[in-house]
N, C-alpha and C positions, 0 to 999 in steps of 0.2 A: 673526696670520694663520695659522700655521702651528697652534698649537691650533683653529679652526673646522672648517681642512680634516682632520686628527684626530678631531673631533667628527663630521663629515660621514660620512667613512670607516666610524667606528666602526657610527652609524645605519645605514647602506646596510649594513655587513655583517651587523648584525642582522636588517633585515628581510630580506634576502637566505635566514639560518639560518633564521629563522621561514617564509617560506615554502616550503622546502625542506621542513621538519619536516609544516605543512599539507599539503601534495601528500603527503608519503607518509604520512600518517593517512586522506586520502582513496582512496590506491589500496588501502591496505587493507579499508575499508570498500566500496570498489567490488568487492576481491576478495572478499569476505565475503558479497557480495549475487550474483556470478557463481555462487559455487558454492551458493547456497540454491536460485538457481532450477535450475540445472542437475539437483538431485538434484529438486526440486520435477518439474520435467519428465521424470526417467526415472519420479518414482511414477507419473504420470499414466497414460506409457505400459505401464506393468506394471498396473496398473489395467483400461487401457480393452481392454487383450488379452483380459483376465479377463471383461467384463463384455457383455452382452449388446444394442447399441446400437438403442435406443427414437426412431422416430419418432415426432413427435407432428403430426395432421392440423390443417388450420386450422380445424375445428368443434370440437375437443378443447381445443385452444389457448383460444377464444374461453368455451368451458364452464368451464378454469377458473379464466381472470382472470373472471369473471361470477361464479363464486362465492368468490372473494377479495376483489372488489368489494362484493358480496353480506355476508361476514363482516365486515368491515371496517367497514361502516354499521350492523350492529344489535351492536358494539364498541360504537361511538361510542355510541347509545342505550341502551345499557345503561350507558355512564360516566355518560351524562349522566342517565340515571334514578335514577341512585344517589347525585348528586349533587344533585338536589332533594330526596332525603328526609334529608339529614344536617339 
């Protein structure tokens, strides 16, 4: 009896270490992703100071997804023209 709950003990305090060791692999990694974005977010703002901010109208916008749409379709036919003549 007395060796099981020794065996029990032992278990629980492993998974105990073990998860202690997980959480701090994950706070590192949470640390690790705070500070990417955080610098990630001052480029931005050092950036968008710099740079000259572009509206774009809803006829502009529509012109061009129209010709992305546009490219995109005579892609396709030319894959697939080129693919009948092999």
């Amino acid at each position: 009896m007395l060796e099981i709950i020794l065996l029990l003990a032992t278990v629980s305090f492993l998974f105990i270490i073990s998860g202690f060791f997980i959480t701090l692999k994950q706070y590192k990694e949470i640390k690790n992703i705070k500070t990417i974005l955080t610098t990630k977010k001052e480029n931005e703002k050092t950036t968008s100071e710099n740079s000259i901010p572009m509206q774009l109208d809803l006829s502009v916008l529509n012109n061009l997804l129209a010709s992305g749409i546009n490219k995109g379709t005579n892609s396709g036919n030319e894959n697939s023209k080129s693919e009948k003549t092999k």
